[in-house]
PDB file with one MODEL, atoms N, CA, C and O in Angstrom:
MODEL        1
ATOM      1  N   UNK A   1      22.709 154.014  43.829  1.00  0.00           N
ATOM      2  CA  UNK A   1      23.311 154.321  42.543  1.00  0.00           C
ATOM      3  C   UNK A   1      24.801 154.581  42.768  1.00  0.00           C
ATOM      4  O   UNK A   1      25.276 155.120  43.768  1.00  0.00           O
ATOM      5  N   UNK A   2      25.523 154.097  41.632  1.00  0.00           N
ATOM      6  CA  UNK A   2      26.740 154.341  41.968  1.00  0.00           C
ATOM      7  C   UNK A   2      27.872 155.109  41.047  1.00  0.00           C
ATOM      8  O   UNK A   2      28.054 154.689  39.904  1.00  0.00           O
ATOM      9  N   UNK A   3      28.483 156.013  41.439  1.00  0.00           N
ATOM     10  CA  UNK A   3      29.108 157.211  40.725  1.00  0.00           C
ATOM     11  C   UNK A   3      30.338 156.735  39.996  1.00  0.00           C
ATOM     12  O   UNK A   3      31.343 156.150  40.401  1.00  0.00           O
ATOM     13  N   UNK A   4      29.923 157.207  38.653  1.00  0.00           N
ATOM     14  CA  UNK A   4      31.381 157.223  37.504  1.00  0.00           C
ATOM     15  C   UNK A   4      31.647 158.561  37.270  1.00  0.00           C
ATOM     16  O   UNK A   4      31.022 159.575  36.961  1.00  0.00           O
ATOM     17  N   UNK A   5      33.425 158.037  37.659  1.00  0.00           N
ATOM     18  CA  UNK A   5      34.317 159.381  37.263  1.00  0.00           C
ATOM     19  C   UNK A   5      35.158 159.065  36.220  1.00  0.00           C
ATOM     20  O   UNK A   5      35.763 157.999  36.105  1.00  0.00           O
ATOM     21  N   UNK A   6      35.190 159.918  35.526  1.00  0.00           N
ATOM     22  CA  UNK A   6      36.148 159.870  34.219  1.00  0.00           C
ATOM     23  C   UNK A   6      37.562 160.344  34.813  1.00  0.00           C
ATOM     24  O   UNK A   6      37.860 161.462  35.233  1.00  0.00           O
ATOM     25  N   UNK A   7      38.487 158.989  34.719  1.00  0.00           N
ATOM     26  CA  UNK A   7      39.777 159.015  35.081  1.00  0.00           C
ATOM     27  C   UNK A   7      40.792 159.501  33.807  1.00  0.00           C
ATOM     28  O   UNK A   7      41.863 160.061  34.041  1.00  0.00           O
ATOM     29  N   UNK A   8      40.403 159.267  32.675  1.00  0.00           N
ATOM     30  CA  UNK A   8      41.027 159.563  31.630  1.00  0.00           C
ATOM     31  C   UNK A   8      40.676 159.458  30.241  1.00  0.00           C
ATOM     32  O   UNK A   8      39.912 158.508  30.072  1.00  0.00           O
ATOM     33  N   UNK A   9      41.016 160.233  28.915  1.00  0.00           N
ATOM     34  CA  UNK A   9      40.702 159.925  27.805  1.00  0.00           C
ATOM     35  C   UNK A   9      42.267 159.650  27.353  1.00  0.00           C
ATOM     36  O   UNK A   9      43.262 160.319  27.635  1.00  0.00           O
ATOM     37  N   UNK A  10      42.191 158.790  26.785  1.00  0.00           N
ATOM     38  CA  UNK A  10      43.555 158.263  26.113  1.00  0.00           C
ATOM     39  C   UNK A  10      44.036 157.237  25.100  1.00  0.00           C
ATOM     40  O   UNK A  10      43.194 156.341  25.157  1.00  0.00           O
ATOM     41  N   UNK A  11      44.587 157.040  24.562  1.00  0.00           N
ATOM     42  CA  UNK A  11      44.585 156.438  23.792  1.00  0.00           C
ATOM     43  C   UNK A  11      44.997 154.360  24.134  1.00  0.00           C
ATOM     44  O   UNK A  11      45.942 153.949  24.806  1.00  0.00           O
ATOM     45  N   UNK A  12      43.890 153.444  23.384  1.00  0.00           N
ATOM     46  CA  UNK A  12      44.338 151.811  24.090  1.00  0.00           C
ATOM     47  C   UNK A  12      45.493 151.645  24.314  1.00  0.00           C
ATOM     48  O   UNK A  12      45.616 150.899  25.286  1.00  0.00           O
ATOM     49  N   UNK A  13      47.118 152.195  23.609  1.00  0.00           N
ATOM     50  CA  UNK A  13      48.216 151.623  23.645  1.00  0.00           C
ATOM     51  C   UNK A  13      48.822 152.736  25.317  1.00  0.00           C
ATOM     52  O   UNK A  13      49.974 152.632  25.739  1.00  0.00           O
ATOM     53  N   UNK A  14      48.336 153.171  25.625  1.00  0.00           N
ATOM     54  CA  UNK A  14      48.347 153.604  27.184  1.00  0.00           C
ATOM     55  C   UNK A  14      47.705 153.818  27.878  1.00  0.00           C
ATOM     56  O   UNK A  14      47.613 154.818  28.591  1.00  0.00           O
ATOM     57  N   UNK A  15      46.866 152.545  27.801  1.00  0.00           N
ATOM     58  CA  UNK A  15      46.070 151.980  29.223  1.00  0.00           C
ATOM     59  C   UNK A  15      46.578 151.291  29.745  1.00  0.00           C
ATOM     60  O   UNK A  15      46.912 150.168  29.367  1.00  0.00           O
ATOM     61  N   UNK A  16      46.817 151.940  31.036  1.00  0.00           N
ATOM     62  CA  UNK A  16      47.802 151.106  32.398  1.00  0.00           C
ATOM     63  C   UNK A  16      47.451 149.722  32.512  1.00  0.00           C
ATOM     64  O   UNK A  16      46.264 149.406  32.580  1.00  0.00           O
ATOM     65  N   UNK A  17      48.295 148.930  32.537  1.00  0.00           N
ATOM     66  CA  UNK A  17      48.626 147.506  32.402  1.00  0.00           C
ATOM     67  C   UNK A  17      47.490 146.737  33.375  1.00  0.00           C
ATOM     68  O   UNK A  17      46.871 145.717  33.071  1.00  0.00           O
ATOM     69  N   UNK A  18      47.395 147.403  34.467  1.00  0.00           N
ATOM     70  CA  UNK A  18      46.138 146.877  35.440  1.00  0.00           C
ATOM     71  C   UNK A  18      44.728 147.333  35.223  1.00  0.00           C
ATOM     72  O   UNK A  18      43.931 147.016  36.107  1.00  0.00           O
ATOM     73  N   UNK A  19      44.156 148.209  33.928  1.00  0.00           N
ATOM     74  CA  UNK A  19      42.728 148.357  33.291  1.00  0.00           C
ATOM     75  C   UNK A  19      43.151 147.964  32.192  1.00  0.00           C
ATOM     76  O   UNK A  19      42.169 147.361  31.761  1.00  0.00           O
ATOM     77  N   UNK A  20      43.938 147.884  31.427  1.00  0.00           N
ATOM     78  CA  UNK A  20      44.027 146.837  29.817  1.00  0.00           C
ATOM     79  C   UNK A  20      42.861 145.948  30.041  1.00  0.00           C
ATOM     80  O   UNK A  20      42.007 146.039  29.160  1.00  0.00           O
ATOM     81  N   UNK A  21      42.585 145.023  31.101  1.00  0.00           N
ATOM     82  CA  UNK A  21      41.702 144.054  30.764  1.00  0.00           C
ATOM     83  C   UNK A  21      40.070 144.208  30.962  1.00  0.00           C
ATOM     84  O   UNK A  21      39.189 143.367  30.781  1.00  0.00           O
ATOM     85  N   UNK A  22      39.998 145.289  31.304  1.00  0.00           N
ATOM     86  CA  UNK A  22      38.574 145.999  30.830  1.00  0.00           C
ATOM     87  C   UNK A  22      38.765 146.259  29.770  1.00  0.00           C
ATOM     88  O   UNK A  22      38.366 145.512  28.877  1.00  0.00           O
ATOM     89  N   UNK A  23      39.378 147.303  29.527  1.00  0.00           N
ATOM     90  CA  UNK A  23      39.344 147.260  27.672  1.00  0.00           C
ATOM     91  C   UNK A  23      39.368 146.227  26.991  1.00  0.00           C
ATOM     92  O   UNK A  23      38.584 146.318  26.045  1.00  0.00           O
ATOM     93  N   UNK A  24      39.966 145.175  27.035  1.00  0.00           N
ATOM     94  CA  UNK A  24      40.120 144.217  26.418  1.00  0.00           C
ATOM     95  C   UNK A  24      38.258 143.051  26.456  1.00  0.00           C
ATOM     96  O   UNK A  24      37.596 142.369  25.674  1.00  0.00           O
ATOM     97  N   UNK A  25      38.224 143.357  27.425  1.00  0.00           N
ATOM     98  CA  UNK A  25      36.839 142.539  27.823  1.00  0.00           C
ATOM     99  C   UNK A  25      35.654 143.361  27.423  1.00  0.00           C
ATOM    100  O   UNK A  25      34.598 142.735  27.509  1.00  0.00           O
ATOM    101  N   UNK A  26      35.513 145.013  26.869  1.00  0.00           N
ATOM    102  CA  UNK A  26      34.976 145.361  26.339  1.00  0.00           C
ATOM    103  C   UNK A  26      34.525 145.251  25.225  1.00  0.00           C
ATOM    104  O   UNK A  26      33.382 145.158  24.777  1.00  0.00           O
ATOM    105  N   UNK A  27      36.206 145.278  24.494  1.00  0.00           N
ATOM    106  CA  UNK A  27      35.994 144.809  23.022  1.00  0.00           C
ATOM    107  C   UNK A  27      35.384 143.801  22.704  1.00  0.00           C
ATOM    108  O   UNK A  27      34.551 143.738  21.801  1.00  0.00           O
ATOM    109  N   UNK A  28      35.804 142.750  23.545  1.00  0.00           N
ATOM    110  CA  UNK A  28      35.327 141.421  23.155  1.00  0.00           C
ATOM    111  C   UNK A  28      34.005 141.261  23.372  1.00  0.00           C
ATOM    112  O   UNK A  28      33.425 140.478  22.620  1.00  0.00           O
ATOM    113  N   UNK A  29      33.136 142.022  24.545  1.00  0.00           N
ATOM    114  CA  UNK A  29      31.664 142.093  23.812  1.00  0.00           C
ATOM    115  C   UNK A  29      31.437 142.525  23.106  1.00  0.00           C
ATOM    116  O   UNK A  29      30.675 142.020  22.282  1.00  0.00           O
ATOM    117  N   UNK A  30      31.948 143.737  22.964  1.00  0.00           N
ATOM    118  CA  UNK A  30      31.382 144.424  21.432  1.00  0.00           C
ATOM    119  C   UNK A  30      31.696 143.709  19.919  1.00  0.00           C
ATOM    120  O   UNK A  30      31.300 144.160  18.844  1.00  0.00           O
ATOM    121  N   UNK A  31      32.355 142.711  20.075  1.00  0.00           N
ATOM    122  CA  UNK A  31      32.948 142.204  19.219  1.00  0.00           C
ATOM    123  C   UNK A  31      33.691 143.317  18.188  1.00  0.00           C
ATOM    124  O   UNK A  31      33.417 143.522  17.006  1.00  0.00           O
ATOM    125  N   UNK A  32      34.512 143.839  18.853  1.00  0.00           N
ATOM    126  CA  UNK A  32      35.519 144.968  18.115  1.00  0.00           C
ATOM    127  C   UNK A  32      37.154 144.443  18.139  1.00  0.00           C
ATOM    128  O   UNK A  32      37.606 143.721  19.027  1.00  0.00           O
ATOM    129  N   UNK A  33      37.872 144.914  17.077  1.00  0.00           N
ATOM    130  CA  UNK A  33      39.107 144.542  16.753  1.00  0.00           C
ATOM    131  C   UNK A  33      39.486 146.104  17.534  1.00  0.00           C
ATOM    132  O   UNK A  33      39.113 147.227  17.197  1.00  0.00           O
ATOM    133  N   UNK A  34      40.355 145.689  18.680  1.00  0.00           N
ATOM    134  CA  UNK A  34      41.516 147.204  19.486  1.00  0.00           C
ATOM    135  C   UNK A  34      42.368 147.252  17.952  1.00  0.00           C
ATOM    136  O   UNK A  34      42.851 146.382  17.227  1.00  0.00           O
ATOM    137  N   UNK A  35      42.273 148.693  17.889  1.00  0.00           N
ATOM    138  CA  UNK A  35      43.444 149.448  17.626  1.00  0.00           C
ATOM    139  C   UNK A  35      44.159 150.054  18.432  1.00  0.00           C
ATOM    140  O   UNK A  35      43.541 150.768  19.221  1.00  0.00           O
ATOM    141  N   UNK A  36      45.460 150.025  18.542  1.00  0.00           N
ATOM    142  CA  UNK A  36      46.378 150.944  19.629  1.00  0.00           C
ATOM    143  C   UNK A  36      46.244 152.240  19.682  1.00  0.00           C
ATOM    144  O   UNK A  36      46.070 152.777  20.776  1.00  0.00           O
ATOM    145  N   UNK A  37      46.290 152.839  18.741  1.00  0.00           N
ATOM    146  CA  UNK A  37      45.724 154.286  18.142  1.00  0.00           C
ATOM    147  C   UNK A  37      44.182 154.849  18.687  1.00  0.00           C
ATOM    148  O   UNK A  37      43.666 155.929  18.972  1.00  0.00           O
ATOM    149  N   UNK A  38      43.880 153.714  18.650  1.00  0.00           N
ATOM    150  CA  UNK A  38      41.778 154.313  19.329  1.00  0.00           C
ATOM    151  C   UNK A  38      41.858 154.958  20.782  1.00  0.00           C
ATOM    152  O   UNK A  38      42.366 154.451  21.781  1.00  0.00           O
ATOM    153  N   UNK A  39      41.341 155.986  20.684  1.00  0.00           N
ATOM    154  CA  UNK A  39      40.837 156.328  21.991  1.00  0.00           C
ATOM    155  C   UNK A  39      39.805 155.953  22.594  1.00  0.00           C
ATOM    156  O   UNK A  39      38.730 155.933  21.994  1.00  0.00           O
ATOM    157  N   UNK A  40      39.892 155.629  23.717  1.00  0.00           N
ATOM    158  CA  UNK A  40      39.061 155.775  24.555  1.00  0.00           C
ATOM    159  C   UNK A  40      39.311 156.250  26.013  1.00  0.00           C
ATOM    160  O   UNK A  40      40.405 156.558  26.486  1.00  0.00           O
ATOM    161  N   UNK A  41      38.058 156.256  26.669  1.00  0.00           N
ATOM    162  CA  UNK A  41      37.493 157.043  27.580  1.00  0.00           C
ATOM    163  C   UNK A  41      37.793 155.948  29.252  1.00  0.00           C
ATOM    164  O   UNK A  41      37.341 154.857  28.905  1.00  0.00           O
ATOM    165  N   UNK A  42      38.094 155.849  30.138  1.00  0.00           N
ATOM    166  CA  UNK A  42      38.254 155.213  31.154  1.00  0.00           C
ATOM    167  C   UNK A  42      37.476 155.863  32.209  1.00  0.00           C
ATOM    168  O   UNK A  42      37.767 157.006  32.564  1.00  0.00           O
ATOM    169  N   UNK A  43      36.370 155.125  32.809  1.00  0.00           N
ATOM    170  CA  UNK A  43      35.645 155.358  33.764  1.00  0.00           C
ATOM    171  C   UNK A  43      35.544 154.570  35.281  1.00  0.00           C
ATOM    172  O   UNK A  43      35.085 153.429  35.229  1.00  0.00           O
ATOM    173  N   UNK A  44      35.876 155.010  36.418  1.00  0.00           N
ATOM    174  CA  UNK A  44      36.056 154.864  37.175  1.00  0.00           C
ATOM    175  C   UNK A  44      34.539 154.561  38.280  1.00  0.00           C
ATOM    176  O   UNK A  44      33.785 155.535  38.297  1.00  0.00           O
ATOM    177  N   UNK A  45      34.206 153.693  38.903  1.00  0.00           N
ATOM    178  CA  UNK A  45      33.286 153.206  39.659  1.00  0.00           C
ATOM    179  C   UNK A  45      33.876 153.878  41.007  1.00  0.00           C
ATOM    180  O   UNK A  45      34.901 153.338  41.423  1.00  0.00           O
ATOM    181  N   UNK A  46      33.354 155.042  41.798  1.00  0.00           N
ATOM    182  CA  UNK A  46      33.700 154.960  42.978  1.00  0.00           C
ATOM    183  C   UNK A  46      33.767 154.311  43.763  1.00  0.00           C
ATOM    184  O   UNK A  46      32.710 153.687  43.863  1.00  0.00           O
ATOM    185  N   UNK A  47      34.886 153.877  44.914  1.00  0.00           N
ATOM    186  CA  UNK A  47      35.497 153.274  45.507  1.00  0.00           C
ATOM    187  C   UNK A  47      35.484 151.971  45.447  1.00  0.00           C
ATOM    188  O   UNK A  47      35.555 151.263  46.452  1.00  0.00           O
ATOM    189  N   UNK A  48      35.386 151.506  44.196  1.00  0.00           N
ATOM    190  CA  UNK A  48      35.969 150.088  43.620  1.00  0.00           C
ATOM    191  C   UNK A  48      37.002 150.080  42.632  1.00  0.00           C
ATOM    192  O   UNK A  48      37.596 150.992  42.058  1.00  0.00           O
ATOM    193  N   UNK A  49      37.079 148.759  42.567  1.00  0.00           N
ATOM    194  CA  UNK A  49      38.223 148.906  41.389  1.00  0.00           C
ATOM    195  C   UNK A  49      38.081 148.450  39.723  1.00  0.00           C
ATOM    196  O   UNK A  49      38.840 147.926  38.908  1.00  0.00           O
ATOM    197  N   UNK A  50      36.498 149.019  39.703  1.00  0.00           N
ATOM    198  CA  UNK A  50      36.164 148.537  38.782  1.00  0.00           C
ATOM    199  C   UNK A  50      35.787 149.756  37.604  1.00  0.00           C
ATOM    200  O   UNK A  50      35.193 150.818  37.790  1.00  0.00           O
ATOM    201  N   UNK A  51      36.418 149.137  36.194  1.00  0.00           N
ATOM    202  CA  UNK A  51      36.362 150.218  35.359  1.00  0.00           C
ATOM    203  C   UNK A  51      35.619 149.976  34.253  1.00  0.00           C
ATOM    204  O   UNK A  51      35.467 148.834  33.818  1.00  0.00           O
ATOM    205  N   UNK A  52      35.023 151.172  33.632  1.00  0.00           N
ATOM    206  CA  UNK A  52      34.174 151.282  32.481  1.00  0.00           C
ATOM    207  C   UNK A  52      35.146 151.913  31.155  1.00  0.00           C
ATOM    208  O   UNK A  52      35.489 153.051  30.835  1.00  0.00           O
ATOM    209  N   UNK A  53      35.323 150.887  30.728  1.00  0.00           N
ATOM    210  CA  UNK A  53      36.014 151.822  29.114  1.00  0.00           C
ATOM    211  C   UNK A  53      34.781 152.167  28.108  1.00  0.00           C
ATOM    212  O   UNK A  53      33.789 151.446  28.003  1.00  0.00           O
ATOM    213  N   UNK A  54      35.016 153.552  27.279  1.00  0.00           N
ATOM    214  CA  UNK A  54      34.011 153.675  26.354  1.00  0.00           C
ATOM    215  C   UNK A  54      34.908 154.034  25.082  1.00  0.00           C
ATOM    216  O   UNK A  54      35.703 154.967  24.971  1.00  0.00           O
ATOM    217  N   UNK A  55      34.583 153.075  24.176  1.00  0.00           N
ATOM    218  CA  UNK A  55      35.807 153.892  22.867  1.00  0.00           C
ATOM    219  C   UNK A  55      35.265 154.858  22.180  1.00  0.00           C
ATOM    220  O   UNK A  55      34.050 154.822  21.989  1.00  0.00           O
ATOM    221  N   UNK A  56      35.770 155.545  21.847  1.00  0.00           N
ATOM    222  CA  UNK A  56      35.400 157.187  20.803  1.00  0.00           C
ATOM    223  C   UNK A  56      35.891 156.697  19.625  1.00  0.00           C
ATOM    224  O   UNK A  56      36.265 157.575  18.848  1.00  0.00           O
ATOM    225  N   UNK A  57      35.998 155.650  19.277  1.00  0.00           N
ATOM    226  CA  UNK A  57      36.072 155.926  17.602  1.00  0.00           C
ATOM    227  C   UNK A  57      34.446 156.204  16.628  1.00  0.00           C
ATOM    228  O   UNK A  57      34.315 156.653  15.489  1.00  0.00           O
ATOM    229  N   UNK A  58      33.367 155.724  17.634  1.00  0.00           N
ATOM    230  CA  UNK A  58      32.396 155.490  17.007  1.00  0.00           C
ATOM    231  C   UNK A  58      31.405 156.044  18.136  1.00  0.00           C
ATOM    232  O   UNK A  58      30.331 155.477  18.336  1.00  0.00           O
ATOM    233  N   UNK A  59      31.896 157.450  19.047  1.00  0.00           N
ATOM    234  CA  UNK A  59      31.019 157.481  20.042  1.00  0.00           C
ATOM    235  C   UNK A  59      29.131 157.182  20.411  1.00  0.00           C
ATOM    236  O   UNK A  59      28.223 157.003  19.599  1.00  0.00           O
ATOM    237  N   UNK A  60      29.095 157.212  21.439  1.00  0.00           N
ATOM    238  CA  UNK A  60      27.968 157.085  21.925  1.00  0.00           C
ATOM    239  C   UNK A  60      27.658 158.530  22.044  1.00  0.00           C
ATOM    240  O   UNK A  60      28.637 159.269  22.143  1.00  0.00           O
ATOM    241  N   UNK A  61      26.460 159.083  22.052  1.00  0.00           N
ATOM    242  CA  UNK A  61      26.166 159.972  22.601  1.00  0.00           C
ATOM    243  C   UNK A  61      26.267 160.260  24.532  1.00  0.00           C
ATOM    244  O   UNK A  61      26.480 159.502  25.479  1.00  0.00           O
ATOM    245  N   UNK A  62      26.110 161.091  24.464  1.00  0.00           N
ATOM    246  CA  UNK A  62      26.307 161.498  26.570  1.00  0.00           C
ATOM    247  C   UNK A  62      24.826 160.674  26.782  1.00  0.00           C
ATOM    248  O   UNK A  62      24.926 159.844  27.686  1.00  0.00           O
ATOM    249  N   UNK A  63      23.611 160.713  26.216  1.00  0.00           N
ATOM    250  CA  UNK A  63      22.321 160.262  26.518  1.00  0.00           C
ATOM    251  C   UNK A  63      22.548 158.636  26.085  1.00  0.00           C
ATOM    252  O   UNK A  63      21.689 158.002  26.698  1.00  0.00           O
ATOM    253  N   UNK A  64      23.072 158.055  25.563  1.00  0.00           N
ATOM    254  CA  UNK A  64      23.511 157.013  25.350  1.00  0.00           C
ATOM    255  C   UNK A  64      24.169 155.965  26.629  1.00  0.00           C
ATOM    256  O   UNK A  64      23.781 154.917  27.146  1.00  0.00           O
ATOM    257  N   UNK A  65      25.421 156.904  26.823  1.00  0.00           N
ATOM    258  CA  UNK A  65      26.160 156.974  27.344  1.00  0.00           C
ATOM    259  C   UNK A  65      25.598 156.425  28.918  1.00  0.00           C
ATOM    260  O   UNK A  65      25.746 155.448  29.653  1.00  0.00           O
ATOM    261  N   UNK A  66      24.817 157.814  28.900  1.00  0.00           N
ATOM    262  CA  UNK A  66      24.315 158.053  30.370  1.00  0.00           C
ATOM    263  C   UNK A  66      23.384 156.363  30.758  1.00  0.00           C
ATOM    264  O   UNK A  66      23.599 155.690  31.766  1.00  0.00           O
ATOM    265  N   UNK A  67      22.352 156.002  29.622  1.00  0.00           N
ATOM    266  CA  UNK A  67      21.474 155.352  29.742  1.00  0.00           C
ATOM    267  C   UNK A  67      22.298 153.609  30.048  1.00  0.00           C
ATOM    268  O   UNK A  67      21.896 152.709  30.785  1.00  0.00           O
ATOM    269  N   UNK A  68      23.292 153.640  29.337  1.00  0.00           N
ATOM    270  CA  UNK A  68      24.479 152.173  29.753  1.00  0.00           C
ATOM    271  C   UNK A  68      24.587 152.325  31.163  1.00  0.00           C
ATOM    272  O   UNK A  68      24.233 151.446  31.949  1.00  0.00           O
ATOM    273  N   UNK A  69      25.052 153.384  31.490  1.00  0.00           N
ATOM    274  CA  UNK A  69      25.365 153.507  32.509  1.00  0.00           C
ATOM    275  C   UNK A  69      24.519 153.385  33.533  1.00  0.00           C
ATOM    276  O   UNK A  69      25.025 153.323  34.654  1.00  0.00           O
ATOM    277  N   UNK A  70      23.295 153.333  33.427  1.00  0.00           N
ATOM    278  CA  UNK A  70      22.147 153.437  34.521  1.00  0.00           C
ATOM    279  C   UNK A  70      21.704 152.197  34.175  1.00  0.00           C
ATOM    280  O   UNK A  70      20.591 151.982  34.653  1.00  0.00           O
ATOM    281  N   UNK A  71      22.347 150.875  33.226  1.00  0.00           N
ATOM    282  CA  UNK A  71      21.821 149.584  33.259  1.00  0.00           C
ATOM    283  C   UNK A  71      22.940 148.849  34.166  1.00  0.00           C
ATOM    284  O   UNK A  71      22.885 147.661  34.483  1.00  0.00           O
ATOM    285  N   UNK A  72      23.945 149.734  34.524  1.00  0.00           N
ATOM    286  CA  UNK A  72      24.919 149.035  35.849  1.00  0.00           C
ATOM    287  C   UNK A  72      24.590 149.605  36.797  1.00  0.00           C
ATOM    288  O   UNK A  72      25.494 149.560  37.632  1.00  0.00           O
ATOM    289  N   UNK A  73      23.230 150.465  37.336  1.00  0.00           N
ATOM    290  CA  UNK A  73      23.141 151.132  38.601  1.00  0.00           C
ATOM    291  C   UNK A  73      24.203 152.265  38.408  1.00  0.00           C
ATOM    292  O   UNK A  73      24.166 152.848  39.492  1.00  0.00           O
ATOM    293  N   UNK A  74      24.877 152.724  37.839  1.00  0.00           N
ATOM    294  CA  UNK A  74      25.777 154.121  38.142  1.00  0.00           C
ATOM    295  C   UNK A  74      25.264 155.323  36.878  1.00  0.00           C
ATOM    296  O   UNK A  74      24.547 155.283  35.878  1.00  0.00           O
ATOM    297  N   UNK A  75      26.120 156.404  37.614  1.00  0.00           N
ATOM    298  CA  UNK A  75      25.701 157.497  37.439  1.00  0.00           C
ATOM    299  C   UNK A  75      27.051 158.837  37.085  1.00  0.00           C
ATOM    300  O   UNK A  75      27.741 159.515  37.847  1.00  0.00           O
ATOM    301  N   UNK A  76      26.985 158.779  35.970  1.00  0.00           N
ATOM    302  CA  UNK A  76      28.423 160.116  36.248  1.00  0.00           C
ATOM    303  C   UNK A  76      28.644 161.430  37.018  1.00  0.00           C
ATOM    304  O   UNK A  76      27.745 161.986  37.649  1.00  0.00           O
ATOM    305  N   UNK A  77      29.656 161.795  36.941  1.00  0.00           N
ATOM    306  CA  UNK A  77      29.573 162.767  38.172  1.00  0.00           C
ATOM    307  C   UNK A  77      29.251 164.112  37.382  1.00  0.00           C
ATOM    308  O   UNK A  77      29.015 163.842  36.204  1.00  0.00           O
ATOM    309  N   UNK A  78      29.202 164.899  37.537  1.00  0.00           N
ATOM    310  CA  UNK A  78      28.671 166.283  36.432  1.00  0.00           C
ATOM    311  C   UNK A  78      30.109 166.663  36.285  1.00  0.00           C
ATOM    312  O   UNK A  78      30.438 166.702  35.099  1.00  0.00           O
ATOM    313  N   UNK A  79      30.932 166.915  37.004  1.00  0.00           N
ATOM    314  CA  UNK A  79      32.469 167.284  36.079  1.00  0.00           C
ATOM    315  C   UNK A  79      32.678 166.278  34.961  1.00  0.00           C
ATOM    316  O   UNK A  79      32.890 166.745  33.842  1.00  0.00           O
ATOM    317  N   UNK A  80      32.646 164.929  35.116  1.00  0.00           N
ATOM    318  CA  UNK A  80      32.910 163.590  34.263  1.00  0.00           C
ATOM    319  C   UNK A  80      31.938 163.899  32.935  1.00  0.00           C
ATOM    320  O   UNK A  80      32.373 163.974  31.786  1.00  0.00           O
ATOM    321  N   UNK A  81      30.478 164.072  33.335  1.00  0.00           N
ATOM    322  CA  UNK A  81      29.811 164.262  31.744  1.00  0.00           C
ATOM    323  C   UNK A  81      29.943 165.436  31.119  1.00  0.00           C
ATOM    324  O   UNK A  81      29.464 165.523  29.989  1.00  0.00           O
ATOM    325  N   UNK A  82      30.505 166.399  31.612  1.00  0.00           N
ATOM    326  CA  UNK A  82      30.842 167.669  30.940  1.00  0.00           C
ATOM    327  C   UNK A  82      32.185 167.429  30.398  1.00  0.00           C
ATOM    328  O   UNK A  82      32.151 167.761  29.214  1.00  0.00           O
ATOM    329  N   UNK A  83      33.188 167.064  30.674  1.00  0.00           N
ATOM    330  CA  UNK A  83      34.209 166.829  30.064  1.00  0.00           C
ATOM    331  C   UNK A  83      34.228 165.625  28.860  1.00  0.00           C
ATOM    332  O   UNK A  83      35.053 165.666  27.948  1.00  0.00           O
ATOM    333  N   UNK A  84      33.407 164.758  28.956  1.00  0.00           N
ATOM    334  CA  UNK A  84      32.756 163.801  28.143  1.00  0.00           C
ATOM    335  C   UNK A  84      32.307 164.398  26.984  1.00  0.00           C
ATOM    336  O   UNK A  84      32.563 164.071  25.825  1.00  0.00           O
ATOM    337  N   UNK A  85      31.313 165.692  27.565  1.00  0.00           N
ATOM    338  CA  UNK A  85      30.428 165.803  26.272  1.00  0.00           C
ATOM    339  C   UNK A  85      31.479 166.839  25.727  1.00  0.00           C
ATOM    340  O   UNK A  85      31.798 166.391  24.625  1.00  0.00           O
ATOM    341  N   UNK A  86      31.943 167.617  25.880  1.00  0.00           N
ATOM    342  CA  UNK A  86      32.999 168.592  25.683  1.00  0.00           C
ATOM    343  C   UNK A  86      34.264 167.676  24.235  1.00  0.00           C
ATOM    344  O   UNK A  86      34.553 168.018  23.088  1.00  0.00           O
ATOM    345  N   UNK A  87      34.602 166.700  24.932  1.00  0.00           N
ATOM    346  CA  UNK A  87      35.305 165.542  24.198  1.00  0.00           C
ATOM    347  C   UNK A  87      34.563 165.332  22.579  1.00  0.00           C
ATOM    348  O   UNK A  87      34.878 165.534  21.406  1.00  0.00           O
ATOM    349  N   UNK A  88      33.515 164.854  23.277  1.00  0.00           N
ATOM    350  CA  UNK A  88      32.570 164.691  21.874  1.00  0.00           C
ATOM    351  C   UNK A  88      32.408 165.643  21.168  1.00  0.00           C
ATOM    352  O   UNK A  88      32.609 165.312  19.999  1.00  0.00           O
ATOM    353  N   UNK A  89      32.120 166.765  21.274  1.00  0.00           N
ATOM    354  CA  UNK A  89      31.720 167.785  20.552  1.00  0.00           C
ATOM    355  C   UNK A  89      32.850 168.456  19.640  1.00  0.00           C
ATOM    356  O   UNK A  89      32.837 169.065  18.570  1.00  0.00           O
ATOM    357  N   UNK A  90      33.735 168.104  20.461  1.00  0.00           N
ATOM    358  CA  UNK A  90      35.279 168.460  19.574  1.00  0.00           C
ATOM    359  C   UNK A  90      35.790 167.630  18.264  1.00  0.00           C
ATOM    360  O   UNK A  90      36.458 167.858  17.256  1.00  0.00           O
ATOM    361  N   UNK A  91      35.078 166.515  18.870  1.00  0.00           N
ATOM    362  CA  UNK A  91      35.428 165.082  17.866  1.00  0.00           C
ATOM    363  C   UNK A  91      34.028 165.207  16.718  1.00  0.00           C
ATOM    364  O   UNK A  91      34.231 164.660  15.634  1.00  0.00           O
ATOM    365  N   UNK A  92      33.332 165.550  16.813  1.00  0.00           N
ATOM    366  CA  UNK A  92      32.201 165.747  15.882  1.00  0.00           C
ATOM    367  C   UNK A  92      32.065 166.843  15.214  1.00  0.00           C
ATOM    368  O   UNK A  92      31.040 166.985  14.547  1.00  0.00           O
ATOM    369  N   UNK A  93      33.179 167.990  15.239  1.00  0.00           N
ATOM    370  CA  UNK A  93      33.439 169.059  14.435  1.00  0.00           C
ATOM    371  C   UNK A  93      34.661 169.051  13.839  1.00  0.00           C
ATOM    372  O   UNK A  93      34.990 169.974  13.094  1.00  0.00           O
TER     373      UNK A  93
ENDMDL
END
């Protein structure tokens, strides 16, 4: 199994130029129109260079969340889903 760390919550129009295209390749499965303004969530694959964006305009739940995540073999780290769910809970009040 392999560990996701949450590198950042931030907004699409400052996602570093070298993960833009995860985001971008996200959307496009989801078939979603980026807003610059949307946040999302940037998740980090330990010791690769491979990233998971999750957008918060329309979150997932953490059990949601968690369950995507265990259809790529990975797993968040418990600082990463606490700050996650922490995120959410702020955004849902």
């Amino acid at each position: 199994m392999h560990i996701a760390r949450l590198i950042a919550i931030t907004e699409v129009k400052n996602v570093p130029q070298d993960i833009r295209p995860f985001v971008e390749f996200k959307a496009a499965v989801e078939e979603r129109e980026l807003d610059a303004n949307e946040r999302v969530a940037i998740l980090n694959i330990d010791t690769t260079s491979c990233y998971i964006p999750v957008f918060l305009k329309n979150p997932p739940t953490i059990a949601d969340l968690e369950k995507h995540l265990e259809g790529q073999d990975a797993k968040l780290t418990p600082d990463s889903r606490e700050a996650l769910r922490m995120h959410l809970e702020r955004k849902g009040k």
